[in-house]
Short mmCIF file of the C-alpha atoms (twelve columns), coordinates in Angstrom:
data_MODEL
# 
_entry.id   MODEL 
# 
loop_
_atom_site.group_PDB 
_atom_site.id 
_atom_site.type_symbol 
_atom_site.label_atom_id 
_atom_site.label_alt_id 
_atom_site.label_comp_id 
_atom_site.label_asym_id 
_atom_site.label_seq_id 
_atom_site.Cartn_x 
_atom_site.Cartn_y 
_atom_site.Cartn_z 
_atom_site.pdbx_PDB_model_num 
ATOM 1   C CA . UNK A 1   -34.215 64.744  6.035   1 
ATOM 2   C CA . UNK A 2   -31.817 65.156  3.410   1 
ATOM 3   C CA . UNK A 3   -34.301 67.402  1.763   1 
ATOM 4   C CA . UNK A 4   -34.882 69.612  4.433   1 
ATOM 5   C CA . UNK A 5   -31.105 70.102  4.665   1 
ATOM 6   C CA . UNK A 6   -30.480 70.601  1.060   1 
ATOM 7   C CA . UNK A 7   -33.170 72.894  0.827   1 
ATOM 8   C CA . UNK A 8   -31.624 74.554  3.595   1 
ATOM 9   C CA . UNK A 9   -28.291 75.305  2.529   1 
ATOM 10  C CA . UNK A 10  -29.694 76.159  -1.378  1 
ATOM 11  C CA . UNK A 11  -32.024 78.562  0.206   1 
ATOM 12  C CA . UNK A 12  -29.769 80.567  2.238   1 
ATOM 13  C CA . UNK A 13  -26.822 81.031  -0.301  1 
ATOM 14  C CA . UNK A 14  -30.183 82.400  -2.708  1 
ATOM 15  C CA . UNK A 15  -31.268 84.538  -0.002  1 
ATOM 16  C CA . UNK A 16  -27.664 86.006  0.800   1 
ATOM 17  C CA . UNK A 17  -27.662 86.991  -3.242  1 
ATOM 18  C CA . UNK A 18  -31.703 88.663  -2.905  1 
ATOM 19  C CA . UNK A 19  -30.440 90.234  0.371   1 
ATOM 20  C CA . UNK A 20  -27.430 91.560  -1.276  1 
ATOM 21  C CA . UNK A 21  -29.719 93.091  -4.188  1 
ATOM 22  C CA . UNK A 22  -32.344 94.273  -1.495  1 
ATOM 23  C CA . UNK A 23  -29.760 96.159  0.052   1 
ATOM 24  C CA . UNK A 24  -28.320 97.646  -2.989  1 
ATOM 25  C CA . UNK A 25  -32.057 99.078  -3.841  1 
ATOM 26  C CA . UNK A 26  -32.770 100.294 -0.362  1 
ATOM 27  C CA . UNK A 27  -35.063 103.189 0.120   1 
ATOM 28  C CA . UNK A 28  -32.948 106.421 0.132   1 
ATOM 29  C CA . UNK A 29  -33.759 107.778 3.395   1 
ATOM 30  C CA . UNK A 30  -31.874 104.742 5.099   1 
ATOM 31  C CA . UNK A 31  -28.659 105.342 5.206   1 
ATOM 32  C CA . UNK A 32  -25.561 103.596 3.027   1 
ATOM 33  C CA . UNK A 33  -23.537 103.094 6.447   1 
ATOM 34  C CA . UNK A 34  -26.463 101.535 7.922   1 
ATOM 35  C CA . UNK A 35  -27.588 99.287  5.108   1 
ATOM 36  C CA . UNK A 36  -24.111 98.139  4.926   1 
ATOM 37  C CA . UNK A 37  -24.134 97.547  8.207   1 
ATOM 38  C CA . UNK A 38  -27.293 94.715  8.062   1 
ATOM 39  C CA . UNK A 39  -26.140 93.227  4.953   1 
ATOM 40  C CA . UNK A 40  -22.357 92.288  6.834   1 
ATOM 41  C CA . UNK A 41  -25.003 91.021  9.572   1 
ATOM 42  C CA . UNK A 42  -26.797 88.822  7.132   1 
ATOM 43  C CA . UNK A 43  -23.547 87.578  5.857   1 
ATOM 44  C CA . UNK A 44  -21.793 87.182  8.648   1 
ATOM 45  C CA . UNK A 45  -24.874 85.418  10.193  1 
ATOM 46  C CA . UNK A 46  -24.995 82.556  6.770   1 
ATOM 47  C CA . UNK A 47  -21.227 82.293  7.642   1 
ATOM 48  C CA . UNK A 48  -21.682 81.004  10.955  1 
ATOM 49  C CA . UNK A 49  -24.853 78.816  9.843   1 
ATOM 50  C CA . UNK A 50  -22.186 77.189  7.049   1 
ATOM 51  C CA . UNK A 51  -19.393 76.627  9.731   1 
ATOM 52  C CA . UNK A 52  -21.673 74.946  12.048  1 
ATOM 53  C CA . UNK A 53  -21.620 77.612  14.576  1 
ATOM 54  C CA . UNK A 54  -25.696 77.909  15.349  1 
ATOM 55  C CA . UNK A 55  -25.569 79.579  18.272  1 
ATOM 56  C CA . UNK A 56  -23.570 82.434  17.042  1 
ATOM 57  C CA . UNK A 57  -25.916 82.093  13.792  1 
ATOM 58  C CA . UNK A 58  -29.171 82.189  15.645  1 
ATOM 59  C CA . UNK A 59  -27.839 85.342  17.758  1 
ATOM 60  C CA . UNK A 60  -26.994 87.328  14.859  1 
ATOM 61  C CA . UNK A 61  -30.295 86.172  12.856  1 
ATOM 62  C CA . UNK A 62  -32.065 87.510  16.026  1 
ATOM 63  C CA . UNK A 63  -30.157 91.019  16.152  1 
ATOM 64  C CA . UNK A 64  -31.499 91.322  12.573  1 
ATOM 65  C CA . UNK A 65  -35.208 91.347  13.207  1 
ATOM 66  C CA . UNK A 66  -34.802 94.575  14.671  1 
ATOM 67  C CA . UNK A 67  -33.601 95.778  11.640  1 
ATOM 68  C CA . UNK A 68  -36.018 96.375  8.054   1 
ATOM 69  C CA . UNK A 69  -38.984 94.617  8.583   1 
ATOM 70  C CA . UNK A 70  -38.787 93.922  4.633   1 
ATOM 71  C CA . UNK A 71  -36.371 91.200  5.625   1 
ATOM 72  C CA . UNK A 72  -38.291 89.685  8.266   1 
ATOM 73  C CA . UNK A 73  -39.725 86.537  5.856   1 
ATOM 74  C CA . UNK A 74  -35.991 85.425  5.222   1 
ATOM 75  C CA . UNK A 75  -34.393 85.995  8.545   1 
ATOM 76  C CA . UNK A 76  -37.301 83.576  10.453  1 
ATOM 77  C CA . UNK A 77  -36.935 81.273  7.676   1 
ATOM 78  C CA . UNK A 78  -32.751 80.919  8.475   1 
ATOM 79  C CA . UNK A 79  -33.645 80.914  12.114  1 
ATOM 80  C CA . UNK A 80  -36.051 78.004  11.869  1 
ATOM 81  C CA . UNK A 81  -32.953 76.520  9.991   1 
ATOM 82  C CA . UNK A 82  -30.361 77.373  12.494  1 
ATOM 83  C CA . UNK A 83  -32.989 75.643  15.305  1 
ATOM 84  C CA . UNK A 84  -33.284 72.830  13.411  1 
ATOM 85  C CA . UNK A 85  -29.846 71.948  12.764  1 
ATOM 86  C CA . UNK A 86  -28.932 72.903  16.994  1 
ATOM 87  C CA . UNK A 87  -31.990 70.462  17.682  1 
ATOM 88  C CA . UNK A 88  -34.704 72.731  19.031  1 
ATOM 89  C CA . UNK A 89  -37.644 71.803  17.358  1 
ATOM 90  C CA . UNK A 90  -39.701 73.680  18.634  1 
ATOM 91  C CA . UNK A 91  -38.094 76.895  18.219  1 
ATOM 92  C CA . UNK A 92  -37.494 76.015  14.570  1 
ATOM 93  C CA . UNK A 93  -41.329 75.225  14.315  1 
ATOM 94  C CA . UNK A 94  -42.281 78.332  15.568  1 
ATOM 95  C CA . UNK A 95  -39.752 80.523  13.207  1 
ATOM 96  C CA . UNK A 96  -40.873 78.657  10.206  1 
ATOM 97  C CA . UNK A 97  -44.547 79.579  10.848  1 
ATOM 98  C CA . UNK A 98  -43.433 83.514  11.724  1 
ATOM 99  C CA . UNK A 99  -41.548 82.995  8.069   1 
ATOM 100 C CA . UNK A 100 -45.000 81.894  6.547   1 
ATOM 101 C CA . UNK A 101 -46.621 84.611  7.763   1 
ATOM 102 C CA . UNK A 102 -44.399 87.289  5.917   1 
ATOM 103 C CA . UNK A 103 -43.880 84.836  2.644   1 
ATOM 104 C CA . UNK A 104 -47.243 82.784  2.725   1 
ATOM 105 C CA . UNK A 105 -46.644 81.203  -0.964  1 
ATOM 106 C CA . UNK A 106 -43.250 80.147  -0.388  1 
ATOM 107 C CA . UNK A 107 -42.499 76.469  -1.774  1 
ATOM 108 C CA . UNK A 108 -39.258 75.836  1.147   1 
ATOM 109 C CA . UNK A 109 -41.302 77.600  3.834   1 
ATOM 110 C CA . UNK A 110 -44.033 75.337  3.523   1 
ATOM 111 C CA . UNK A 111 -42.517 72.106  2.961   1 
ATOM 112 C CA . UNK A 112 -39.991 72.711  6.312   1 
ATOM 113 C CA . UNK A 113 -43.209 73.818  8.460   1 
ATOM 114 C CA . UNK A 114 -45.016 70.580  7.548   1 
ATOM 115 C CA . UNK A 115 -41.840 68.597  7.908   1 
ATOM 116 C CA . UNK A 116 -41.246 69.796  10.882  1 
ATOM 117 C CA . UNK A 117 -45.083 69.284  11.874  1 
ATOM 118 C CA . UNK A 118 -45.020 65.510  10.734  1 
ATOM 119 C CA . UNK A 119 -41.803 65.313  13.394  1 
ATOM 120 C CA . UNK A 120 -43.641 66.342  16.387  1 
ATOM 121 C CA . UNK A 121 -45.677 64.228  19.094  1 
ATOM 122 C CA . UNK A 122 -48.817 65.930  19.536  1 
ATOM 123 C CA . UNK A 123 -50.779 66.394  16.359  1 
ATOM 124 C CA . UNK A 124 -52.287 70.034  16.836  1 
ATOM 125 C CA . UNK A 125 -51.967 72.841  14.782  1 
ATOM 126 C CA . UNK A 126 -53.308 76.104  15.813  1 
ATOM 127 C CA . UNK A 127 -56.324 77.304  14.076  1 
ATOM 128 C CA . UNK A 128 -57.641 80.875  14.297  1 
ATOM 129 C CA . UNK A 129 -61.496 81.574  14.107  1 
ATOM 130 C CA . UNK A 130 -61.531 82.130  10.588  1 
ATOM 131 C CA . UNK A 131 -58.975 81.524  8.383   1 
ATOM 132 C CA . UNK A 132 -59.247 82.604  4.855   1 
ATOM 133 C CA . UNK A 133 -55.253 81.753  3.764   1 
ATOM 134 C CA . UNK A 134 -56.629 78.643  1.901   1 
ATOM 135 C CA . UNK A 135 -58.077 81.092  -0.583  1 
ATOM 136 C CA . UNK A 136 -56.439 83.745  0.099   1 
ATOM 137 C CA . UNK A 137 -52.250 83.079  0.099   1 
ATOM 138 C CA . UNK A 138 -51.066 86.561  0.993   1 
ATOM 139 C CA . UNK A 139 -49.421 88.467  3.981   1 
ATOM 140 C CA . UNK A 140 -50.926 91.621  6.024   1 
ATOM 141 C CA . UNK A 141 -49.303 94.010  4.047   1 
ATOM 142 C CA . UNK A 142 -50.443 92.696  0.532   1 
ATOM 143 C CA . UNK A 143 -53.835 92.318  1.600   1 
ATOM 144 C CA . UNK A 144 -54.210 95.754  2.731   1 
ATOM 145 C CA . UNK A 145 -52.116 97.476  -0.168  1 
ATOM 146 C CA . UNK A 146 -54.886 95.189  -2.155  1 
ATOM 147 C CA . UNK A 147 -57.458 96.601  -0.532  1 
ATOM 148 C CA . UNK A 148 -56.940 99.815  -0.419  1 
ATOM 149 C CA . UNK A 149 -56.070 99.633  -3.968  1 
ATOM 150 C CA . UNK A 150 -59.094 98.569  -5.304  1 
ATOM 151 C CA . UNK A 151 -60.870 100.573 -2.881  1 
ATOM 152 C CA . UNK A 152 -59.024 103.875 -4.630  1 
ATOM 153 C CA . UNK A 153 -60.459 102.258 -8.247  1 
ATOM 154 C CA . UNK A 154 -63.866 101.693 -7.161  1 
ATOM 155 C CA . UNK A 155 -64.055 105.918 -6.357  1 
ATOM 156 C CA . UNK A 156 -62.252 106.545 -9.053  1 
ATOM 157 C CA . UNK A 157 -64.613 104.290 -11.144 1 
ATOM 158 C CA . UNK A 158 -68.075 105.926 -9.467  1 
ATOM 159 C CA . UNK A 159 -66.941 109.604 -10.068 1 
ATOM 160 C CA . UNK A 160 -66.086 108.996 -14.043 1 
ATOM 161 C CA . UNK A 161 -69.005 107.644 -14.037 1 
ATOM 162 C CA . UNK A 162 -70.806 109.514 -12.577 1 
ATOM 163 C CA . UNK A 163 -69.046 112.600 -14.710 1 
ATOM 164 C CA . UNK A 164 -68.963 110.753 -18.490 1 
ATOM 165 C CA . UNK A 165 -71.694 107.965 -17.857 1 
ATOM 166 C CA . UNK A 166 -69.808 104.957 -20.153 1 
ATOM 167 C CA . UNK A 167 -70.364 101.764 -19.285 1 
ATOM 168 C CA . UNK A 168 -66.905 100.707 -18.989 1 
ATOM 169 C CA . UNK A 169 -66.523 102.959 -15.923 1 
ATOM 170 C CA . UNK A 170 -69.392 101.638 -14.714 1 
ATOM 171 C CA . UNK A 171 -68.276 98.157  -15.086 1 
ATOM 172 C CA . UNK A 172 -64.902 99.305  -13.529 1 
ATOM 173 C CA . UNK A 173 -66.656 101.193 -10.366 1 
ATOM 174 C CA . UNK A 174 -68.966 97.112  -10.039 1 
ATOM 175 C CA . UNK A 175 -65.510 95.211  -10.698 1 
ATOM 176 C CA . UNK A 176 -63.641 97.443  -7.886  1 
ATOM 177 C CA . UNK A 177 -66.005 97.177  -5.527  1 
ATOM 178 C CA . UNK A 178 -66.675 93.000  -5.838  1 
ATOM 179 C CA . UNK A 179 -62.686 92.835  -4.863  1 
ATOM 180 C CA . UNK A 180 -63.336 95.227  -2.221  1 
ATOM 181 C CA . UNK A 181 -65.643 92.734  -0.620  1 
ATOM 182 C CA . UNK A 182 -63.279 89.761  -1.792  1 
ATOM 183 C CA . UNK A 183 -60.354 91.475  0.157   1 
ATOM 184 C CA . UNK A 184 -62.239 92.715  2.905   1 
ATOM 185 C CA . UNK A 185 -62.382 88.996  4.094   1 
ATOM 186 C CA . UNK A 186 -58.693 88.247  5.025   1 
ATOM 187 C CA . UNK A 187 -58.162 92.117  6.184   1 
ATOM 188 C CA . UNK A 188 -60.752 92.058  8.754   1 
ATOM 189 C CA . UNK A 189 -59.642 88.346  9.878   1 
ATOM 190 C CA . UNK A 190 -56.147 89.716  10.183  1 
ATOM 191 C CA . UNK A 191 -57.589 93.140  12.139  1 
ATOM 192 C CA . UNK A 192 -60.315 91.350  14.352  1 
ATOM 193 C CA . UNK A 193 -60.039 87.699  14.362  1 
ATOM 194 C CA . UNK A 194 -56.610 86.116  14.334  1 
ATOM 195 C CA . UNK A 195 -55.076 85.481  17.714  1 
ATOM 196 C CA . UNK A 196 -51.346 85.013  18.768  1 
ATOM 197 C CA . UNK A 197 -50.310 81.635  18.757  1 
ATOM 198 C CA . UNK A 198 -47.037 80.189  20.419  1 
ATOM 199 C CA . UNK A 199 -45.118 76.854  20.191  1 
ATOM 200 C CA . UNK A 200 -44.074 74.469  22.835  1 
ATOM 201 C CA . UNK A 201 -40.687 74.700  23.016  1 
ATOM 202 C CA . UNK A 202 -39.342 72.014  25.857  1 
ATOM 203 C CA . UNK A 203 -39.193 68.387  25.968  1 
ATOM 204 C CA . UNK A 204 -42.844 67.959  28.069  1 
ATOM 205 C CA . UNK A 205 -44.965 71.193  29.652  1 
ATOM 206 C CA . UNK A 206 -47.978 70.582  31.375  1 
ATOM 207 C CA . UNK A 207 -51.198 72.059  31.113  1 
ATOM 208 C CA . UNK A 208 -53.301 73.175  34.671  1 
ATOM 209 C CA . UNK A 209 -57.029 74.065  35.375  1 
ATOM 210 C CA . UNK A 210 -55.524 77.723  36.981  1 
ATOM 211 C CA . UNK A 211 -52.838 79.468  37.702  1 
ATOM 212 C CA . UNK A 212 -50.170 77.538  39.226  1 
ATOM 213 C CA . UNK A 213 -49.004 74.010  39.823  1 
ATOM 214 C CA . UNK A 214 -51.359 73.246  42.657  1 
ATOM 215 C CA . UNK A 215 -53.841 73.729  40.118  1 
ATOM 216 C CA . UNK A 216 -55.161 70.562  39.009  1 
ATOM 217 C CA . UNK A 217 -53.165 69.008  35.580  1 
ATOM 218 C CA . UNK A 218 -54.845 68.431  33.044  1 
ATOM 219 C CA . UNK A 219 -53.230 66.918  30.040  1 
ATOM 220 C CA . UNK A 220 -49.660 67.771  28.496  1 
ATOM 221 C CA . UNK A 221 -48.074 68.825  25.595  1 
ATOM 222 C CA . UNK A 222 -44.897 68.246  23.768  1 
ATOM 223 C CA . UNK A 223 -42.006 69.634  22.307  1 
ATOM 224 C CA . UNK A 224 -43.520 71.657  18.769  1 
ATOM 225 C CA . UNK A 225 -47.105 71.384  19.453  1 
ATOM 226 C CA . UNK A 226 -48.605 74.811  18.686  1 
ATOM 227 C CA . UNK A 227 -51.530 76.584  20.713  1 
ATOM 228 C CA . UNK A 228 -53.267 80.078  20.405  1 
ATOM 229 C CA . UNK A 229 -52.627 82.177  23.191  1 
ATOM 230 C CA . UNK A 230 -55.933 84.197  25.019  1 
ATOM 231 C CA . UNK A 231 -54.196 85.452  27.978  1 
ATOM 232 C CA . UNK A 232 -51.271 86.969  28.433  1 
ATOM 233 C CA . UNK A 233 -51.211 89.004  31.441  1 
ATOM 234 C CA . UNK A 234 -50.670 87.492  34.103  1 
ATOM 235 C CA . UNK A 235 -47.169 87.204  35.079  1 
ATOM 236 C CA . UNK A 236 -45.078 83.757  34.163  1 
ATOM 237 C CA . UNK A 237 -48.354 82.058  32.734  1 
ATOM 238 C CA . UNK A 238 -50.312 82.311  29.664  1 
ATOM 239 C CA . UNK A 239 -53.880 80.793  28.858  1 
ATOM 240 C CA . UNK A 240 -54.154 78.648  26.102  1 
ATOM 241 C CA . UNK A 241 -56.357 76.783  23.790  1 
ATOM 242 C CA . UNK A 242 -55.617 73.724  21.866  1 
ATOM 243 C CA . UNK A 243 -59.371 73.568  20.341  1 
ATOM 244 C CA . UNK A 244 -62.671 73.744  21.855  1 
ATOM 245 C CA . UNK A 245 -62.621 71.106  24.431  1 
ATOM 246 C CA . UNK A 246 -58.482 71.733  25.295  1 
ATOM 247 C CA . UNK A 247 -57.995 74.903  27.115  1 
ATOM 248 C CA . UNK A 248 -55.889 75.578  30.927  1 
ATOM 249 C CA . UNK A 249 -52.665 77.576  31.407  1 
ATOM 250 C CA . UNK A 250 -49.262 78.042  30.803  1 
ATOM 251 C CA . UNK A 251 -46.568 78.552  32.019  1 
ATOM 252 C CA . UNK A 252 -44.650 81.292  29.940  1 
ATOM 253 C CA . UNK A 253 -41.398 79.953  29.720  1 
ATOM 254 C CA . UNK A 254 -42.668 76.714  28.082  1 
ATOM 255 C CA . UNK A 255 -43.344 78.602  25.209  1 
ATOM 256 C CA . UNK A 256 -41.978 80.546  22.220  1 
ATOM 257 C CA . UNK A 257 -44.386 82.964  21.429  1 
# 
């Protein structure tokens, strides 16, 4: 615990100083009033979190996600904070996982997620169909600026080439391409395969067979157990999936998602 908390508070006043620098090096076509703007948000959002003022913290941390999606990694990660500390597991849970997401190699991110996972009743963990993160620690956009990269080099590689014939160019072109395939794994995964997931975020929510409580019951989950969603349309429930052999619906506002 005392880690968590330490890591907390040491985290935020190092993200207040990267923010401030972030801001300072915005791209030109946002505007100074605006950028000023979010970074008085940020602040004013850490001051709250110090005073002990989490609501007010988490509403401001909030208003910022609609702001620079650059930021996004930072702002989940003080939101799963600010949940923790006002005592909503699951809400924290489920920010910590968004702030993986954005900063998958991040040494506090992890280690509050699977703090917070060791805290909660039901031992399930979402998994998506394939998931290459293992091997491959990096967020959408890296993976496709990656990709795309190397993509650009292999071309690049096959017309010198084609147009000088040296065999450095040719290893270049055969290098390019193997990272091409390499890269192509966690792109497509993040394109095609991964699925929404949400987090429980009351005390106890029950799982039916259908839609609606006359619907026959069949198991329950807890407070920070996480689930993929497969369908969202229908209004006020959601089906979800544990794993294989735990699937049944939702309601929606059970969840975080």
């Amino acid at each position: 615990m005392n880690r968590l908390m330490m890591n907390n508070k040491g985290r935020i006043t190092f993200t207040s100083v990267i923010f401030s620098f972030f801001i300072l090096f915005s791209v030109i076509s946002e505007s100074h009033g605006e950028a000023r703007k979010v970074r008085g948000d940020f602040l004013k959002a850490n001051k709250f979190y110090y005073e002990g003022r989490y609501s007010d913290a988490i509403k401001e941390y909030k208003s910022l996600l609609e702001s620079d999606e650059r930021i996004w990694g930072e702002v989940h990660f003080n939101l799963g904070n600010a949940y923790f500390r006002a005592g909503e597991l699951g809400k924290a849970l489920f920010h910590f996982k968004k702030s993986s997401e954005v900063l998958p190699r991040d040494g506090d991110v992890k280690y509050n997620l699977e703090y917070l996972r060791s805290k909660t009743k039901d031992k399930v963990e979402s998994k998506p169909f394939l998931d290459p993160r293992g091997l491959f620690p990096l967020n959408k956009k890296e993976t496709a600026t990656l990709l795309i990269g190397f993509w650009v080099l292999f071309w690049v590689g096959s017309l010198l080439q084609l147009l000088f014939k040296y065999e450095s160019f040719k290893w270049v072109r055969n290098l390019s391409f193997f990272f091409v395939l390499l890269f192509a794994i966690p792109f497509l995964n993040n394109a095609f395969w991964e699925r929404d997931f949400g987090v429980v975020k009351v005390s106890k929510a029950s799982v039916f067979s259908g839609i609606g409580k006359d619907n026959v019951k069949l198991f329950v989950l807890h407070e920070g157990a996480e689930v993929n969603l497969q369908d969202q349309s229908e209004k006020g429930w959601v089906r979800i999936e544990v794993d294989k052999n735990k699937k049944g619906w939702m309601r929606k506002q059970d969840l975080i998602f």
